[in-house]
PDB file of N, CA, C, O and CB in Angstrom:
ATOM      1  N   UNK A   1      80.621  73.332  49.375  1.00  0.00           N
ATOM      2  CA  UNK A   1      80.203  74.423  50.212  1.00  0.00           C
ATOM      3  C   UNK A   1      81.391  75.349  50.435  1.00  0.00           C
ATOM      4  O   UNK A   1      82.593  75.090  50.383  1.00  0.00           O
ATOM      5  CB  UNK A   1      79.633  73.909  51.547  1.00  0.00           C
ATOM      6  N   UNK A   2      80.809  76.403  50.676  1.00  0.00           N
ATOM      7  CA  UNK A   2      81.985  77.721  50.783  1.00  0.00           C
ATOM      8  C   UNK A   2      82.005  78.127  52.212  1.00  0.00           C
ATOM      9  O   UNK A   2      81.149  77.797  53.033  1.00  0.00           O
ATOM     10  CB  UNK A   2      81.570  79.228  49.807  1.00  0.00           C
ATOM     11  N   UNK A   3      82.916  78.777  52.420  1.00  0.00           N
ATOM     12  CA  UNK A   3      82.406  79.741  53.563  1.00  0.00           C
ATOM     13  C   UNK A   3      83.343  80.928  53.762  1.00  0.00           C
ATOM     14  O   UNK A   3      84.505  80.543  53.626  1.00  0.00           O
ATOM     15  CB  UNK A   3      82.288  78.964  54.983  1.00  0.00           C
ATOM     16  N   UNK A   4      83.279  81.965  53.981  1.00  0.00           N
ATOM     17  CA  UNK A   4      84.131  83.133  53.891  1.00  0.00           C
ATOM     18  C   UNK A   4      83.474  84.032  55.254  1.00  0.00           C
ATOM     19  O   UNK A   4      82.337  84.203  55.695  1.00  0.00           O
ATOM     20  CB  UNK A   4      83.995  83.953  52.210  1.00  0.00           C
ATOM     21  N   UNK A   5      84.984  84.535  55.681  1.00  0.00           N
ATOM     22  CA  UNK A   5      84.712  85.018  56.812  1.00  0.00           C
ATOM     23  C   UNK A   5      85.207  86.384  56.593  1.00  0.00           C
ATOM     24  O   UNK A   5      86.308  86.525  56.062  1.00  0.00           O
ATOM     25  CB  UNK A   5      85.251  84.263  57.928  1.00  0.00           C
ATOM     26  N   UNK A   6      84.482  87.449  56.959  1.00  0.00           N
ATOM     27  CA  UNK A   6      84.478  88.729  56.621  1.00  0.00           C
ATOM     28  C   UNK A   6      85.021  89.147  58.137  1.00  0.00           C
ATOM     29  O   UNK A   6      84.541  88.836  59.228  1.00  0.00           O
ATOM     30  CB  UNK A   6      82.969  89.335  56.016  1.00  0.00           C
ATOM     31  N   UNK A   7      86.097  89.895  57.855  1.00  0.00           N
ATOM     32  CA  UNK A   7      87.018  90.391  59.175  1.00  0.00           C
ATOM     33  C   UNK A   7      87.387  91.863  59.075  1.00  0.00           C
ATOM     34  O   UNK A   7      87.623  92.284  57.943  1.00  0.00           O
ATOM     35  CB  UNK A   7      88.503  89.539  59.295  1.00  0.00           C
ATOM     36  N   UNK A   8      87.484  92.858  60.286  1.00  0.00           N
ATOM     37  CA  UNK A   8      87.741  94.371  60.316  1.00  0.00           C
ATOM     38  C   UNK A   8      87.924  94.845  60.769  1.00  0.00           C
ATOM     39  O   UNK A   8      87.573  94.349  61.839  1.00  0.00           O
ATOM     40  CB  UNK A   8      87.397  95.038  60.178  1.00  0.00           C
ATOM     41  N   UNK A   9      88.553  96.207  61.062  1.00  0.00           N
ATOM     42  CA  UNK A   9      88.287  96.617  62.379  1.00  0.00           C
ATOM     43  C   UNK A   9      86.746  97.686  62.449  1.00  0.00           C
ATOM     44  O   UNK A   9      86.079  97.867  61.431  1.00  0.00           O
ATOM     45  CB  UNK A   9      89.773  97.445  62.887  1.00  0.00           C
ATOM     46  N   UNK A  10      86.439  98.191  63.544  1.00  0.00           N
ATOM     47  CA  UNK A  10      84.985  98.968  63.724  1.00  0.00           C
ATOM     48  C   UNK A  10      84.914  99.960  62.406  1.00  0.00           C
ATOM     49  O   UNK A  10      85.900 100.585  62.014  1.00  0.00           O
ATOM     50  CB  UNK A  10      84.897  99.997  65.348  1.00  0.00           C
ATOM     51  N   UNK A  11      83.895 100.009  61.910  1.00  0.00           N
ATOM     52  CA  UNK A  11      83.438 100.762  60.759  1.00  0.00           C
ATOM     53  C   UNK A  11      84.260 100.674  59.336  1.00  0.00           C
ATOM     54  O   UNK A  11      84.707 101.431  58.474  1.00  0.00           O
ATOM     55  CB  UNK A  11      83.418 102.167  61.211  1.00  0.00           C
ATOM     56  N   UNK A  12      84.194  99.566  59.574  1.00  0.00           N
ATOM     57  CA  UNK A  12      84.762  98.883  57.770  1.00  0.00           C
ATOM     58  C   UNK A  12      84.426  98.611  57.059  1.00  0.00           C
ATOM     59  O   UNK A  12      85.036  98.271  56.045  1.00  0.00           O
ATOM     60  CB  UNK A  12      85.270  98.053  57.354  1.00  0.00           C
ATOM     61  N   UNK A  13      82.658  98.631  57.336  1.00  0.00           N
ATOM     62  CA  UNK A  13      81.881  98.128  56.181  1.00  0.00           C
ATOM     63  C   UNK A  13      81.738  96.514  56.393  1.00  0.00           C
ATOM     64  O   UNK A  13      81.717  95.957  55.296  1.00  0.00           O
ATOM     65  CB  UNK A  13      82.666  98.523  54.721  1.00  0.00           C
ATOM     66  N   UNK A  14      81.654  95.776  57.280  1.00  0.00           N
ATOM     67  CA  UNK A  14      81.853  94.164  57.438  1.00  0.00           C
ATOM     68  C   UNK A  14      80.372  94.035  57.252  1.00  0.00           C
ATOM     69  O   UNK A  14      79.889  93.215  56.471  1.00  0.00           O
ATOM     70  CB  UNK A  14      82.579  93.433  59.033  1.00  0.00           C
ATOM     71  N   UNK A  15      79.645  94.874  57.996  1.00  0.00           N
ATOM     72  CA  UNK A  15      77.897  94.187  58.018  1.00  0.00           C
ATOM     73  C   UNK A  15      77.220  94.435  56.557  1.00  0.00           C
ATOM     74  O   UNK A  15      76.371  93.735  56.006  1.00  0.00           O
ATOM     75  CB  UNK A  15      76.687  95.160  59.343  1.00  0.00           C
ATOM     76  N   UNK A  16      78.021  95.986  55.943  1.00  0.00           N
ATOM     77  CA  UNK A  16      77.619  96.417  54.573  1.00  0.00           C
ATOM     78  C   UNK A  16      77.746  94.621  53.883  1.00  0.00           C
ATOM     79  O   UNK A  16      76.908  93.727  53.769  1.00  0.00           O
ATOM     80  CB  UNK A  16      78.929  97.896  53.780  1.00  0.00           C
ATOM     81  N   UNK A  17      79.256  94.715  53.533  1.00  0.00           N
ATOM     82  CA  UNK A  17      79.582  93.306  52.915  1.00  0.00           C
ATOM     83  C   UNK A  17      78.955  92.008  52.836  1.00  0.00           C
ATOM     84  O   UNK A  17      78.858  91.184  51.927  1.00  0.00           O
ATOM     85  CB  UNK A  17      80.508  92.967  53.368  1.00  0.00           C
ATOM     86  N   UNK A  18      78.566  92.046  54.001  1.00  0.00           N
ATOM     87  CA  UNK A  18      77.579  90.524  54.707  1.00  0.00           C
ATOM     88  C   UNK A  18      75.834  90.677  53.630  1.00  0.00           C
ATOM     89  O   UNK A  18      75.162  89.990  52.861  1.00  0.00           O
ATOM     90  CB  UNK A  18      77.069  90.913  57.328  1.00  0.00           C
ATOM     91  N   UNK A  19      75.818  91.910  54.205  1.00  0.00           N
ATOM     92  CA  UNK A  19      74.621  92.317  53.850  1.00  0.00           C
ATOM     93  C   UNK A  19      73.650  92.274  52.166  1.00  0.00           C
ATOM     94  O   UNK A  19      72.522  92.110  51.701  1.00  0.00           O
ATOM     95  CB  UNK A  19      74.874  93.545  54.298  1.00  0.00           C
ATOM     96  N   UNK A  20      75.441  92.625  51.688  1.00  0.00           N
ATOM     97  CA  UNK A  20      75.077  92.055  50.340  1.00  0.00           C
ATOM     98  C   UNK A  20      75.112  90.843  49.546  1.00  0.00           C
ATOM     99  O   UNK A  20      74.644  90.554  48.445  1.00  0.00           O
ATOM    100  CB  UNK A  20      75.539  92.582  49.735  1.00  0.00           C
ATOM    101  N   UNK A  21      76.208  89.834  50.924  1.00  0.00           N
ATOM    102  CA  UNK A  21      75.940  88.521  50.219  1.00  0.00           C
ATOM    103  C   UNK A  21      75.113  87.718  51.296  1.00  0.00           C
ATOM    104  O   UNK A  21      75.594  86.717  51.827  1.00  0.00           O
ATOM    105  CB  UNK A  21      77.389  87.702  49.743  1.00  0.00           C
ATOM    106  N   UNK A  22      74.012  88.130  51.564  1.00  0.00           N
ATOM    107  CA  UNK A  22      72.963  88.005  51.665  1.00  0.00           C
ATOM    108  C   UNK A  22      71.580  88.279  50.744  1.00  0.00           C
ATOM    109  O   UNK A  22      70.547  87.621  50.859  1.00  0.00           O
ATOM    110  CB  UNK A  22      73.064  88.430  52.490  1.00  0.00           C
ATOM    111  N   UNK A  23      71.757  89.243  49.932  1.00  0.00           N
ATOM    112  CA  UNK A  23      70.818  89.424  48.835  1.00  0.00           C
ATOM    113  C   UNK A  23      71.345  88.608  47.827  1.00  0.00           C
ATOM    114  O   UNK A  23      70.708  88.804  46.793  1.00  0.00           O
ATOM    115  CB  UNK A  23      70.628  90.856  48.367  1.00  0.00           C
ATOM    116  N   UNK A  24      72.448  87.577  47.643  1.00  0.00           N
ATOM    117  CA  UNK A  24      72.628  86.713  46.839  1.00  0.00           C
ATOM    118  C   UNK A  24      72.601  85.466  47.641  1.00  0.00           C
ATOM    119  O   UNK A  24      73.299  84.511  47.299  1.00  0.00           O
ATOM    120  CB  UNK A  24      73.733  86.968  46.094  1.00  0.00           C
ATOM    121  N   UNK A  25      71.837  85.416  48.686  1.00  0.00           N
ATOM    122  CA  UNK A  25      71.108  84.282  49.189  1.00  0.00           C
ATOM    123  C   UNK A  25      72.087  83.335  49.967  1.00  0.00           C
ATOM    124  O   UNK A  25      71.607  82.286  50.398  1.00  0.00           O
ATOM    125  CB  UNK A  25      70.401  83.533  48.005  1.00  0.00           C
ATOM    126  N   UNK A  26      73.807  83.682  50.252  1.00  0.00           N
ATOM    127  CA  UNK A  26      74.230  83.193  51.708  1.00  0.00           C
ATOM    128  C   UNK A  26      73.884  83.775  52.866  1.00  0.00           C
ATOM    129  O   UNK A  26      73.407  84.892  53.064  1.00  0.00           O
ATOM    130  CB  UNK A  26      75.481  83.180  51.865  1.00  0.00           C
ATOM    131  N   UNK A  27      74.183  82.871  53.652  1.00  0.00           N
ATOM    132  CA  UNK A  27      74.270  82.829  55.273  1.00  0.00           C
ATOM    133  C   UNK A  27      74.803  83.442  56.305  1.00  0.00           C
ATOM    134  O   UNK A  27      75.889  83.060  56.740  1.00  0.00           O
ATOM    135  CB  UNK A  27      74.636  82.024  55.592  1.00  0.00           C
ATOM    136  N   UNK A  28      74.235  84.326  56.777  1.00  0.00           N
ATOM    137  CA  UNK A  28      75.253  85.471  57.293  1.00  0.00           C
ATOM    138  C   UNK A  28      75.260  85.412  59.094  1.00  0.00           C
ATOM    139  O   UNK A  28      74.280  85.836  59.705  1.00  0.00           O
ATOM    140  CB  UNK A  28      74.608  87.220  56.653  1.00  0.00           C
ATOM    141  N   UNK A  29      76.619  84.772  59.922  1.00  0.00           N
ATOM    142  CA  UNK A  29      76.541  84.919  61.423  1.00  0.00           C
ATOM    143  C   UNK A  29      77.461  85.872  61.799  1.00  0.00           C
ATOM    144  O   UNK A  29      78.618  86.033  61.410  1.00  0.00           O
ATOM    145  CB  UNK A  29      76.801  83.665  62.195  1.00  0.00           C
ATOM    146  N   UNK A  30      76.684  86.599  62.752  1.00  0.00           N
ATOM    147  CA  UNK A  30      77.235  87.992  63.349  1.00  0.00           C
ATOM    148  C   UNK A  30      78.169  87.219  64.300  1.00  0.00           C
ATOM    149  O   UNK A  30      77.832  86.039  64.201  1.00  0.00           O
ATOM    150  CB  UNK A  30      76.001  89.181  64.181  1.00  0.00           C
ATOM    151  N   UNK A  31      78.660  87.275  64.722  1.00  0.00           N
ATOM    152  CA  UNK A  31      80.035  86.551  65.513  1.00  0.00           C
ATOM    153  C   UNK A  31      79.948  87.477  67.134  1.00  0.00           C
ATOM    154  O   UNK A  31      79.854  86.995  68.263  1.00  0.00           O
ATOM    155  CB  UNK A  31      81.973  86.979  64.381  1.00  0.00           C
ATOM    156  N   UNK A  32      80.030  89.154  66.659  1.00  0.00           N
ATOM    157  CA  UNK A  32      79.917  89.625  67.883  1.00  0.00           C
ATOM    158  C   UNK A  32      78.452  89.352  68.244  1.00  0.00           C
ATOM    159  O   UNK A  32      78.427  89.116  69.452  1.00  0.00           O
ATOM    160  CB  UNK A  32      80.351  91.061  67.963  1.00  0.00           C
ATOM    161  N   UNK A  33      77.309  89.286  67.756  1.00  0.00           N
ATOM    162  CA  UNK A  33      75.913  89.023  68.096  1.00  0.00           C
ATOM    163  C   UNK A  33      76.019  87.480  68.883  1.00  0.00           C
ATOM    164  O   UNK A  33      75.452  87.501  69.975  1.00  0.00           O
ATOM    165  CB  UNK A  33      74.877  89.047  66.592  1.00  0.00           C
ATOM    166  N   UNK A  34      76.441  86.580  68.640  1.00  0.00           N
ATOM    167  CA  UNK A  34      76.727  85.341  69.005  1.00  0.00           C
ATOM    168  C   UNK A  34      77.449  85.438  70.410  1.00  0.00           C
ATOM    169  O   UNK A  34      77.201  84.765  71.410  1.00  0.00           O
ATOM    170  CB  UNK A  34      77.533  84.663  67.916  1.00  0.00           C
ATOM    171  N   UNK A  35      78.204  86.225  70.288  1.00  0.00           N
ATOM    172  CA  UNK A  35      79.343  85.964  71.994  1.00  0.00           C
ATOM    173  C   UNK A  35      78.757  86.865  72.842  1.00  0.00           C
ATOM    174  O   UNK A  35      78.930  86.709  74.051  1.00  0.00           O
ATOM    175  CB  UNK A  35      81.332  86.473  71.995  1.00  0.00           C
ATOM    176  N   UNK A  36      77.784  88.212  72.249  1.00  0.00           N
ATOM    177  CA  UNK A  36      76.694  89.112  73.221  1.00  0.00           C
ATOM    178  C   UNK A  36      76.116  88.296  73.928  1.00  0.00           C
ATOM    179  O   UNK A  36      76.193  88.239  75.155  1.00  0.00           O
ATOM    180  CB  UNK A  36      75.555  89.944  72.570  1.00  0.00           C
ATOM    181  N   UNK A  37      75.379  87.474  73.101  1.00  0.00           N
ATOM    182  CA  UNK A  37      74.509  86.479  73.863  1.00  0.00           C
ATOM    183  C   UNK A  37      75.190  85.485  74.370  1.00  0.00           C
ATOM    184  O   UNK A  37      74.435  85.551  75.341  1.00  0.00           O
ATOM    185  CB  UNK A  37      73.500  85.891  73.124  1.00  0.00           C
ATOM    186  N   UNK A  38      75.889  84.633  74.643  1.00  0.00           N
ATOM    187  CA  UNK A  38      76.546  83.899  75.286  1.00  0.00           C
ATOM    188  C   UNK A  38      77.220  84.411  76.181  1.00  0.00           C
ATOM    189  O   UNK A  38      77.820  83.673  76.963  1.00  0.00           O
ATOM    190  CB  UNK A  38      77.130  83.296  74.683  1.00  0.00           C
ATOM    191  N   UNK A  39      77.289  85.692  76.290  1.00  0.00           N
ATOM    192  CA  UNK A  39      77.871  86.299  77.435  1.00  0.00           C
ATOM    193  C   UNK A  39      76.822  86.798  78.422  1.00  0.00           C
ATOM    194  O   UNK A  39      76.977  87.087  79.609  1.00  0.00           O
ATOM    195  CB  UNK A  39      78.754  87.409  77.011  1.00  0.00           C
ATOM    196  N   UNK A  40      75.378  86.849  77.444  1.00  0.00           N
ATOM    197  CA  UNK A  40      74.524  86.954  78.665  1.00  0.00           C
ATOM    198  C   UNK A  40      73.753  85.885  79.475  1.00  0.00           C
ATOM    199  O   UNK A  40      73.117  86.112  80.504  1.00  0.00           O
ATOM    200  CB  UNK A  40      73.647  87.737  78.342  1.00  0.00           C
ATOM    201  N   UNK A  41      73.944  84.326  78.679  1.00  0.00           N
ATOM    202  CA  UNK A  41      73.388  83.900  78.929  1.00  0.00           C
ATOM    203  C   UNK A  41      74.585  83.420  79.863  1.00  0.00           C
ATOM    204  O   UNK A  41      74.243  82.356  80.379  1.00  0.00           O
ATOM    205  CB  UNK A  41      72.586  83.441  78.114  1.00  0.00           C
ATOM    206  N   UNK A  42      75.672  83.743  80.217  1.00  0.00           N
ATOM    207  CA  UNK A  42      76.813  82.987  81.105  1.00  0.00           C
ATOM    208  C   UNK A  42      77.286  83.637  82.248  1.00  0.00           C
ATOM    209  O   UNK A  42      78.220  83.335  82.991  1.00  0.00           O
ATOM    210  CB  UNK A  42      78.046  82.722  80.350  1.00  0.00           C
ATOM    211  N   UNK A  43      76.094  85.062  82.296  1.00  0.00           N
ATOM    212  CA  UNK A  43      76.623  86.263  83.505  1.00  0.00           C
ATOM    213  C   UNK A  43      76.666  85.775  84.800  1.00  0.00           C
ATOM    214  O   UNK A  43      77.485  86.105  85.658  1.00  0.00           O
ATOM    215  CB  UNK A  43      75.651  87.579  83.673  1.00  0.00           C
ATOM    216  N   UNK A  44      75.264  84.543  84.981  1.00  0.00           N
ATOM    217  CA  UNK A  44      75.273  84.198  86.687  1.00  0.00           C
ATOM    218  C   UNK A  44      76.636  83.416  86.976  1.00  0.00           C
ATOM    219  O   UNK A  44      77.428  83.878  87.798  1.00  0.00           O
ATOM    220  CB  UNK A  44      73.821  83.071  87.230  1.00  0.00           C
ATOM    221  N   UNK A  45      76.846  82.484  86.439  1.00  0.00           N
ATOM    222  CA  UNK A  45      77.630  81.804  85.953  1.00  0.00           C
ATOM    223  C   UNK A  45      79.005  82.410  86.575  1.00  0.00           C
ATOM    224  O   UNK A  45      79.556  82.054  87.616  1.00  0.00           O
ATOM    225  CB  UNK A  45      77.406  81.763  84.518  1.00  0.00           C
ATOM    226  N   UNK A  46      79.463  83.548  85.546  1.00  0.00           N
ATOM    227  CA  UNK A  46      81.307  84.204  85.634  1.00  0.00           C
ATOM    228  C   UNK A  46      80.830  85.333  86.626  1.00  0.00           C
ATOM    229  O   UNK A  46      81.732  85.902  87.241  1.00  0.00           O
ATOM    230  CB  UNK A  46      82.290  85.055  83.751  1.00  0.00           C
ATOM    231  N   UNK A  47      79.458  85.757  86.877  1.00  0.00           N
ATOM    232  CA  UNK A  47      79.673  86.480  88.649  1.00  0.00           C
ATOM    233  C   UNK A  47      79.590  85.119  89.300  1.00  0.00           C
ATOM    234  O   UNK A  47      80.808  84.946  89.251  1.00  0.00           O
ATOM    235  CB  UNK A  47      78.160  87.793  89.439  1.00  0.00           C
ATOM    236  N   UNK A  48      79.235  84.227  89.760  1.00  0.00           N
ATOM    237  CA  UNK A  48      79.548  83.272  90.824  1.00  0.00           C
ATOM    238  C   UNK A  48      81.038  83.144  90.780  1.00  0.00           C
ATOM    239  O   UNK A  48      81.621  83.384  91.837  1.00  0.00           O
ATOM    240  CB  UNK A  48      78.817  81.867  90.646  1.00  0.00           C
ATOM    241  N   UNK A  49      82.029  82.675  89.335  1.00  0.00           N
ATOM    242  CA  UNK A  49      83.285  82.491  89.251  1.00  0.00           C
ATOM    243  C   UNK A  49      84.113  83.522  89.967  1.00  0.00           C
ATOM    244  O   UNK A  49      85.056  83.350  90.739  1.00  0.00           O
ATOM    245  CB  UNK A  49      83.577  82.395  87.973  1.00  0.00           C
ATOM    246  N   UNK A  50      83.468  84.795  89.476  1.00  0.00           N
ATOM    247  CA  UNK A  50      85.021  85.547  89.710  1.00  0.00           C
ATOM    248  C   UNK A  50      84.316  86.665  90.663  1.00  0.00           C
ATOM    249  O   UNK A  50      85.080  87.606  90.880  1.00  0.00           O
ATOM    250  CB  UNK A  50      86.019  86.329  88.008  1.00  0.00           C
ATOM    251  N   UNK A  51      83.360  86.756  91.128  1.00  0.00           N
ATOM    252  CA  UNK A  51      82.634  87.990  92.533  1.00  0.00           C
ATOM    253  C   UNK A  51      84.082  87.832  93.456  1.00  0.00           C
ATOM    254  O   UNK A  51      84.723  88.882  93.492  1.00  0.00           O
ATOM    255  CB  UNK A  51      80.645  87.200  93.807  1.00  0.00           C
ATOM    256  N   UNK A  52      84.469  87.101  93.933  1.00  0.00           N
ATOM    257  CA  UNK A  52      85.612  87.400  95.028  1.00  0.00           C
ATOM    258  C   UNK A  52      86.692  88.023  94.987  1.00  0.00           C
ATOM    259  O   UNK A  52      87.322  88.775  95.731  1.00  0.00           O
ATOM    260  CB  UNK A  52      86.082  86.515  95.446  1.00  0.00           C
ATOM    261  N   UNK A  53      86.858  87.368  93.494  1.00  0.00           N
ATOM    262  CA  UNK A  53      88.087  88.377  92.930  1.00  0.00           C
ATOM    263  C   UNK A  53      88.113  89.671  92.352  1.00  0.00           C
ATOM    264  O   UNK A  53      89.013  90.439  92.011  1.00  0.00           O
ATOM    265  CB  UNK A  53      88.685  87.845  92.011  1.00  0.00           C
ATOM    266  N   UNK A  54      86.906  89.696  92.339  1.00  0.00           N
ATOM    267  CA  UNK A  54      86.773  91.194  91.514  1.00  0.00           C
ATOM    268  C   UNK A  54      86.736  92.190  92.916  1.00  0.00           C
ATOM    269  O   UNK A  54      87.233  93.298  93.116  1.00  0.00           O
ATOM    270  CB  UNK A  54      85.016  91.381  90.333  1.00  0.00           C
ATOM    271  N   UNK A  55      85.798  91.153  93.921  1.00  0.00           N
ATOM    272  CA  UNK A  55      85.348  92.550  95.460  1.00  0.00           C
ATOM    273  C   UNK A  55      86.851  92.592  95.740  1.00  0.00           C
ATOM    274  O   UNK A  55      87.055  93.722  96.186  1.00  0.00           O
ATOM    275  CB  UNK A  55      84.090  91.900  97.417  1.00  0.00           C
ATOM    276  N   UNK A  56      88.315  91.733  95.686  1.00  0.00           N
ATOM    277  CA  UNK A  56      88.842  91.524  96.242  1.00  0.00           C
ATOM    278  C   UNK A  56      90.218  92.693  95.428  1.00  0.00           C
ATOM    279  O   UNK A  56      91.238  93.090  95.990  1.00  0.00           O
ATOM    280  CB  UNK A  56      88.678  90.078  96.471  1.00  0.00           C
ATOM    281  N   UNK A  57      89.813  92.967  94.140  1.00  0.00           N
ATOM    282  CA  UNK A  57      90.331  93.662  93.510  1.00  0.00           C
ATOM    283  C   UNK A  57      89.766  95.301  92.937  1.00  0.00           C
ATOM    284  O   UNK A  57      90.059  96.180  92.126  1.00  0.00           O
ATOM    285  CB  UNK A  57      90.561  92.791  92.739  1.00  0.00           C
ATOM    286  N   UNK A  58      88.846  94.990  93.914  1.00  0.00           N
ATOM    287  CA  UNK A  58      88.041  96.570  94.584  1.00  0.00           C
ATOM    288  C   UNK A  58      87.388  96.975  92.633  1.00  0.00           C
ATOM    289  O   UNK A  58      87.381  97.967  91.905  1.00  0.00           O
ATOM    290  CB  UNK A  58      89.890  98.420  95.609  1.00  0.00           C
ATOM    291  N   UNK A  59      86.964  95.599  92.534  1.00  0.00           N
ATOM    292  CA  UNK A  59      86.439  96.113  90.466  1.00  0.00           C
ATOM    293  C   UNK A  59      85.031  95.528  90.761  1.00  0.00           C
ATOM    294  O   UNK A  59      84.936  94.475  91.392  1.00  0.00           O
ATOM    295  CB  UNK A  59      87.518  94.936  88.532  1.00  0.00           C
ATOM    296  N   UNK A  60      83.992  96.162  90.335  1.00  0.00           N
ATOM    297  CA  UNK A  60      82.436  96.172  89.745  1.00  0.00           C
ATOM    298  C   UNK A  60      82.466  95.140  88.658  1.00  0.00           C
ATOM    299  O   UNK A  60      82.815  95.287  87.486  1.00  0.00           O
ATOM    300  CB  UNK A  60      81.898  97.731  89.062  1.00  0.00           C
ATOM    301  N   UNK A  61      81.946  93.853  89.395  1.00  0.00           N
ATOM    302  CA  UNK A  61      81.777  92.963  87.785  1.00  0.00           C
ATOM    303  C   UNK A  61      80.504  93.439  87.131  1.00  0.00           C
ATOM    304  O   UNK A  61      80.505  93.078  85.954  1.00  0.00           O
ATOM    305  CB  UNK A  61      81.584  91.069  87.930  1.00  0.00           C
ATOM    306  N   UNK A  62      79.376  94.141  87.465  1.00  0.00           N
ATOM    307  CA  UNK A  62      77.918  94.089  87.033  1.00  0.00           C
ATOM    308  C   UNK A  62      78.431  95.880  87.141  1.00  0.00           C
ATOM    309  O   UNK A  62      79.127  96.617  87.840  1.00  0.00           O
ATOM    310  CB  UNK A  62      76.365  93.129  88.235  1.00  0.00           C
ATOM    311  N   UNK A  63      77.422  95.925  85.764  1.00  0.00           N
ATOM    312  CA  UNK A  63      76.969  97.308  85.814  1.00  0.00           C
ATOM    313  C   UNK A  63      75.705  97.332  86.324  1.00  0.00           C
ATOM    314  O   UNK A  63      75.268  96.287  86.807  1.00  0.00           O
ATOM    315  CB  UNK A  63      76.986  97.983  84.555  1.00  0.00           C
ATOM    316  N   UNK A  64      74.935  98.448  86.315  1.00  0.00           N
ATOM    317  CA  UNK A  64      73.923  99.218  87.163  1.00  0.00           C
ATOM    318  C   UNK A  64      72.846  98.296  86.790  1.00  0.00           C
ATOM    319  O   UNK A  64      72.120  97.758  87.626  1.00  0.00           O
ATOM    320  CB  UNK A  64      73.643 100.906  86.820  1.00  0.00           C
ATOM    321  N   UNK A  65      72.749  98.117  85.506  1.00  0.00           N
ATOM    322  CA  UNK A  65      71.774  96.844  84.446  1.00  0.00           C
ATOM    323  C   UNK A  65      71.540  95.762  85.160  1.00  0.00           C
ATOM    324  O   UNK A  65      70.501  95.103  85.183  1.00  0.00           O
ATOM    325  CB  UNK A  65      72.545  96.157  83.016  1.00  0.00           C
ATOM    326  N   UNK A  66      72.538  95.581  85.753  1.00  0.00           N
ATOM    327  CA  UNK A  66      72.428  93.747  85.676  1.00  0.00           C
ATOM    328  C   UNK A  66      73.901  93.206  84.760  1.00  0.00           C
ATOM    329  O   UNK A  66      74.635  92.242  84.980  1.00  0.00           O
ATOM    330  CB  UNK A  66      70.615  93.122  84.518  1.00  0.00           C
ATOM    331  N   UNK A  67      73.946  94.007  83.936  1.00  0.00           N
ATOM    332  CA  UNK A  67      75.185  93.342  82.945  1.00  0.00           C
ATOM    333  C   UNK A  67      76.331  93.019  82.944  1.00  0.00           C
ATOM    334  O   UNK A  67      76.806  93.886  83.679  1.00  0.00           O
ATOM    335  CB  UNK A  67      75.455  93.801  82.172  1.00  0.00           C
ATOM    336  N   UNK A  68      77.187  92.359  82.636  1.00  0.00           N
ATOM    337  CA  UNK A  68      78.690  92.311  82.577  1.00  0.00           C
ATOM    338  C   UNK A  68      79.451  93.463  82.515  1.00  0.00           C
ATOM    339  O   UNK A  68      79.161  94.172  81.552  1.00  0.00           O
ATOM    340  CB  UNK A  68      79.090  91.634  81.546  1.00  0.00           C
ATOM    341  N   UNK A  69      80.362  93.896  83.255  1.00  0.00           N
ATOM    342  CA  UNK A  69      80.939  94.694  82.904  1.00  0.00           C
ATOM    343  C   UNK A  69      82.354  94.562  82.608  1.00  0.00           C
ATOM    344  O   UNK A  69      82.992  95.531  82.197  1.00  0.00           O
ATOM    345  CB  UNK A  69      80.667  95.410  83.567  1.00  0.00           C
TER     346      UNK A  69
END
């Protein structure tokens, strides 16, 4: 088994790349798609952790959404 990890900075063509070795039938994980969601599924979570410190450091953990900020 192989595995190759496609790395970049923003607009490098990484998803192009993926995209095509995917039409040759590997496996393709979005990495930032993966930690989006784990970051949403961990929001109640790191506002319970850090709400004190953030009111306490006069910073907005939640945007207007609901979301992490």
């Amino acid at each position: 088994m192989s595995i190759i990890c496609i790395t970049g900075p923003m607009a490098a063509g990484k998803n192009y790349i993926c995209s095509q070795y995917e039409k040759q039938g590997w496996l393709s994980i979005d990495a930032d798609k993966t930690v989006h969601k784990a970051i949403e599924i961990a929001t109640p979570a790191i506002k319970k952790a850090f709400s004190e410190d953030a009111k306490k450091a006069n910073l907005e953990l939640l945007n207007k959404d609901g979301s992490l900020n």
